[in-house]
C-alpha positions as CSV (number, residue, x, y, z in Angstrom):
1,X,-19.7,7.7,-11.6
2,X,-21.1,5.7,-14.5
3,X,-17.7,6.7,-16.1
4,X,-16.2,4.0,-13.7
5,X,-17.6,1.3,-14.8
6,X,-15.4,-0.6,-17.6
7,X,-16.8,-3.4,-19.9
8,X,-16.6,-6.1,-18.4
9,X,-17.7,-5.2,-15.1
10,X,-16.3,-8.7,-13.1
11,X,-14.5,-11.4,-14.5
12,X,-12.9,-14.5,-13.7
13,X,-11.9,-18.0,-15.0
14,X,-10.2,-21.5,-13.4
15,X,-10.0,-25.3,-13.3
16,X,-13.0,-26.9,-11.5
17,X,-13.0,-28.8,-8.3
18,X,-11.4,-32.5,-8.3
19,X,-11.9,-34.6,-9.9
20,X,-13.1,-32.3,-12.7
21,X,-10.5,-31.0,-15.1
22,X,-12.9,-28.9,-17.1
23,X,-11.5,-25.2,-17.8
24,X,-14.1,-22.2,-17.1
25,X,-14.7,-18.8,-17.6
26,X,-17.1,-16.4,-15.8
27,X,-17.7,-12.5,-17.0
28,X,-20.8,-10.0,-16.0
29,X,-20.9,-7.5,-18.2
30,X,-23.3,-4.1,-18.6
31,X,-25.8,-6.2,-20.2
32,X,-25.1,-9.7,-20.4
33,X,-23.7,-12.7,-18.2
34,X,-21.4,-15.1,-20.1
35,X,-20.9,-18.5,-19.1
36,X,-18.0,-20.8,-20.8
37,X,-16.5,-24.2,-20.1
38,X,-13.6,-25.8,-22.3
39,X,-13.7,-29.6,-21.8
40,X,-10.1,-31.0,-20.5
41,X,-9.8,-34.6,-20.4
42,X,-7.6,-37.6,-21.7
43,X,-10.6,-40.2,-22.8
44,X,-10.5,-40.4,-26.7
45,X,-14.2,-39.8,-26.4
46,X,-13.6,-36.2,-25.6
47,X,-10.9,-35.4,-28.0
48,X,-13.7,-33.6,-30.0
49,X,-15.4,-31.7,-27.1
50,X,-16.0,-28.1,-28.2
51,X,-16.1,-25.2,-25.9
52,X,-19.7,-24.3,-24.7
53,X,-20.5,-20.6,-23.9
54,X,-24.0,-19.3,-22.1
55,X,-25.1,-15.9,-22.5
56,X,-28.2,-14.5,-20.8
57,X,-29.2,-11.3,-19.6
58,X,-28.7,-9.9,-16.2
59,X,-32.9,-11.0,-15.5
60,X,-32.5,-14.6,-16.2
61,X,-29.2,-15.0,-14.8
62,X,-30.8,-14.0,-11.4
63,X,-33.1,-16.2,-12.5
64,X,-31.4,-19.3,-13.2
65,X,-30.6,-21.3,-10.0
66,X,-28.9,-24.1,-12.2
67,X,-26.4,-21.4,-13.7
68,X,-26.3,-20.6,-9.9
69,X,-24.9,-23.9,-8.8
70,X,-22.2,-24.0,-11.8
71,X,-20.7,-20.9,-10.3
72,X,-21.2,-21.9,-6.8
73,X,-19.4,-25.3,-7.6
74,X,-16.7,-23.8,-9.6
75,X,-15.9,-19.9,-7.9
76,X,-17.8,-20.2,-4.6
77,X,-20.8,-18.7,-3.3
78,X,-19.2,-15.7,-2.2
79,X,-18.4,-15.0,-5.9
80,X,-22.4,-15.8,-7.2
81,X,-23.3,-13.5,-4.5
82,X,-20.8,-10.6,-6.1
83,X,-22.2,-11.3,-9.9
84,X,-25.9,-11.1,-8.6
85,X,-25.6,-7.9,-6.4
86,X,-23.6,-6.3,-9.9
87,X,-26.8,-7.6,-11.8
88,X,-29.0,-6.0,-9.5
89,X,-26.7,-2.7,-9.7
90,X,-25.3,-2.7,-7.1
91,X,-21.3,-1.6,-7.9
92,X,-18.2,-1.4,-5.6
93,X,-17.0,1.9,-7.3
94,X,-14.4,2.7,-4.4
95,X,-12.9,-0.7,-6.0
96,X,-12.4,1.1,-8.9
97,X,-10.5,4.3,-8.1
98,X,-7.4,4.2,-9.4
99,X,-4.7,4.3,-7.0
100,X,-3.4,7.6,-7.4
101,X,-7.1,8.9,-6.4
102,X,-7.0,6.8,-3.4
103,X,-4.0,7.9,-1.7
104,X,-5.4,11.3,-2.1
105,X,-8.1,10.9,-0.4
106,X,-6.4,8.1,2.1
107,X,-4.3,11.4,3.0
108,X,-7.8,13.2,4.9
109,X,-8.1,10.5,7.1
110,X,-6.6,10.4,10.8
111,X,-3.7,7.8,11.2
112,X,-6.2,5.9,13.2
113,X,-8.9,5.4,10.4
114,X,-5.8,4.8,8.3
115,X,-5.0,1.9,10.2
116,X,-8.2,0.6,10.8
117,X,-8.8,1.0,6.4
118,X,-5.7,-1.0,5.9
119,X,-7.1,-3.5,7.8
120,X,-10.7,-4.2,5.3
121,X,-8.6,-5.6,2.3
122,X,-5.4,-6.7,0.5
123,X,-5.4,-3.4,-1.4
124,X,-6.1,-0.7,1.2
125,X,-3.2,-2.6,3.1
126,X,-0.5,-2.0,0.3
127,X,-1.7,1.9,-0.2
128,X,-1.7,2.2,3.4
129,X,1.8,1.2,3.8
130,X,3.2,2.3,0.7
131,X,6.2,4.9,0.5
132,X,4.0,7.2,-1.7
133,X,1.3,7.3,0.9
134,X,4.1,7.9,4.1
135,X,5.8,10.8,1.6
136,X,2.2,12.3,1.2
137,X,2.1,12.5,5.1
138,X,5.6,13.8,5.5
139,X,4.6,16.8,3.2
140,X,1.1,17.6,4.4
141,X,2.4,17.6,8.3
142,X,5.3,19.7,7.5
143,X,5.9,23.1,6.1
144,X,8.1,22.1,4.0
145,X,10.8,19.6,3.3
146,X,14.5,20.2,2.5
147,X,16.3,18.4,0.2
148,X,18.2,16.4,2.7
149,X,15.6,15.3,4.2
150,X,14.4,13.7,1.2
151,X,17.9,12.4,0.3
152,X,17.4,10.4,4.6
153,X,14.0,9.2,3.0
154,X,15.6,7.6,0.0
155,X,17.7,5.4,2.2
156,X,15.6,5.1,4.9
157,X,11.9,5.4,3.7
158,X,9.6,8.0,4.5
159,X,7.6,6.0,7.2
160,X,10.8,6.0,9.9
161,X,11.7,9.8,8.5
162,X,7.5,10.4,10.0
163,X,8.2,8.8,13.5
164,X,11.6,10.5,13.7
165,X,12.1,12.8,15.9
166,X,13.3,16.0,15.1
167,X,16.8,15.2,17.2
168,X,17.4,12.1,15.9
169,X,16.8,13.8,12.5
170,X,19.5,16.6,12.8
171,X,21.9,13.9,14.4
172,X,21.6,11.7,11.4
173,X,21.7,14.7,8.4
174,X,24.8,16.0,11.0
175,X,26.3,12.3,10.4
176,X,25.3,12.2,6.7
177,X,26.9,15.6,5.9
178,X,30.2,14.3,7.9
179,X,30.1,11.2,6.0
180,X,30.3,13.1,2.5
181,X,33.1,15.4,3.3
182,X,34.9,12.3,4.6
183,X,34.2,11.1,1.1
184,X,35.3,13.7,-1.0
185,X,38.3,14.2,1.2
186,X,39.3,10.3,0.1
187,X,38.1,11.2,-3.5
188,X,40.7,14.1,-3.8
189,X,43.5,12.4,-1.8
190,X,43.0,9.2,-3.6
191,X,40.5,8.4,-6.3
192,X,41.0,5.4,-6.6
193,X,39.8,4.2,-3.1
194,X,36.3,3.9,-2.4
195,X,34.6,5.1,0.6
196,X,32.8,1.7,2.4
197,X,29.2,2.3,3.2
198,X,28.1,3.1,6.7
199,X,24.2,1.8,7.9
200,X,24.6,3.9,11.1
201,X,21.6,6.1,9.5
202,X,19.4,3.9,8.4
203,X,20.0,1.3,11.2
204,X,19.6,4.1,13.9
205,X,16.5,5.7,12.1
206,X,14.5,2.3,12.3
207,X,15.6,1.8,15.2
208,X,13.8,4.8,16.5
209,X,10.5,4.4,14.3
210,X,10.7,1.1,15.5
211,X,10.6,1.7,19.1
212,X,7.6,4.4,18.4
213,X,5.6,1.9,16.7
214,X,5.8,-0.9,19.2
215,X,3.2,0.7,21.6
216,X,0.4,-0.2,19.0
217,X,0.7,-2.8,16.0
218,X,0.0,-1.0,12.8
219,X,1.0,2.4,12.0
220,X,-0.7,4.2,14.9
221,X,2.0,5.7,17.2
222,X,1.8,5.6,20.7
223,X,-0.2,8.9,21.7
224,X,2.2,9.3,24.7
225,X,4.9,10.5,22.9
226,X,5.8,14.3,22.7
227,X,3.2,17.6,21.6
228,X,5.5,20.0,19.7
229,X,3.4,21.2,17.1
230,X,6.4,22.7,15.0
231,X,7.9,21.5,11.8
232,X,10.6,18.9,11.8
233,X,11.4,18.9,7.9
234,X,12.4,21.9,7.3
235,X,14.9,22.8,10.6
236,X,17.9,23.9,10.3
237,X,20.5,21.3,11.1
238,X,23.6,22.0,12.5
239,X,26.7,20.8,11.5
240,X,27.5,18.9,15.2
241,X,24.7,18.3,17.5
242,X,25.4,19.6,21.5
243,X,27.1,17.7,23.7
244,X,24.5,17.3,25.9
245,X,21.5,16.9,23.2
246,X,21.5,13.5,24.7
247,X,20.0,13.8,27.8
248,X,17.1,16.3,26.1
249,X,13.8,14.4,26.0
250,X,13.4,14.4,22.1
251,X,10.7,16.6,20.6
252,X,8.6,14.8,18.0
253,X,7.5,15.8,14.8
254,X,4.1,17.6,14.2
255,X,2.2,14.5,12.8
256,X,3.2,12.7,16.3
257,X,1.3,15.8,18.4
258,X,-1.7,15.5,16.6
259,X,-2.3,12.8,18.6
């Protein structure tokens, strides 16, 4: 773990509080805690002001209730209270796992932990929500996932493709496979003419994941919804959907049952 820790361990620097214009910068590292100040001001008195720095050691920084109230003044307590605790050894090393390491171990979790971790800080809630993280889930719920599905997620992300059903999923690939030989039949009658753009897919599949999602704010689904436990990324779609595929309750995917 010690490998985690970079030099420095915490910094940070900004203007001070009004009316002072003073410039200052505030770094803990391994060994030492450095203080600096650059003097900022229009009197002709000041026009020679060098910058000051203050180095102690982690001992007399916890120490050194003056230093104390020059950070407290400047970054708040909350941020004295951060450089003391890293003095005293205390790290945040789950800070300092890259992201790629987080989403792999965000991905053992429950959806219901997940949503609760996305709520603790600004960075759990981007890795919660990201596409990578959704694509992760797709892929470990599924056996496996075709190519067209992947080619739905593109367009439509990978969170909708998760509270899909698997229905809706074969009417939209059903739609999408129409829509390119439509295509191609323009292409070869006329090249020059260019097939317009249809959001029936995307606007349909949000529309779904959307009406999933409304039963809890977050990404928890409502645990009402259907227990098929198969796979719905790697079915075999057909070409037209029955005509009475409608009225069938939709089966959900096998991340939904696990609820």
């Amino acid at each position: 773990m010690a490998s985690l820790l970079t030099d420095p361990l915490f910094e940070i620097s900004g203007l001070g509080p009004p009316p002072n214009k003073n410039f200052y910068h505030f770094a803990v590292t391994k060994s030492d805690v450095i203080w600096r100040w650059w003097k900022i001001s229009l009197r002709t008195v000041d026009r020679g002001s060098k910058p000051g720095e203050l180095r102690e050691s982690h001992q007399d920084f916890l120490d050194d209730t003056c230093l104390h109230g020059d950070v407290t003044m400047v970054f708040g307590h909350q941020m004295l209270q951060y450089a003391k605790a890293l003095c005293q050894g205390y790290y945040d090393y789950l800070e300092r796992l890259s992201d790629a390491l987080l989403l792999r171990i965000i991905n053992y979790l429950e959806l219901e932990d997940v949503g609760q971790l996305g709520q603790t800080s600004h960075r759990f809630r981007q890795l919660c929500g990201s596409e990578k993280f959704w694509e992760q889930a797709v892929r470990r719920c599924c056996n496996t996932v075709s190519a067209e599905v992947a080619s739905l997620a593109l367009e439509v992300g990978w969170r909708s493709i998760f509270f899909t059903s698997k229905l809706q999923l074969q009417k939209l690939i059903s739609r999408r496979r129409l829509k390119v030989e439509v295509q191609q039949e323009r292409q070869v009658s006329d090249p020059d003419t260019k097939a317009e753009e249809s959001p029936d897919e995307s606007s349909e599949t949000n529309r779904t994941s959307t009406s999933d999602e409304e039963s809890h704010p977050g990404i928890v689904p409502d645990p009402s919804l259907g227990t098929d436990t198969s796979s719905c990324c790697n079915v075999d779609f057909d070409p037209e959907p029955e005509a009475d595929s409608d009225s069938t309750v939709p089966e959900q995917n096998s991340a939904l049952s696990e609820w």
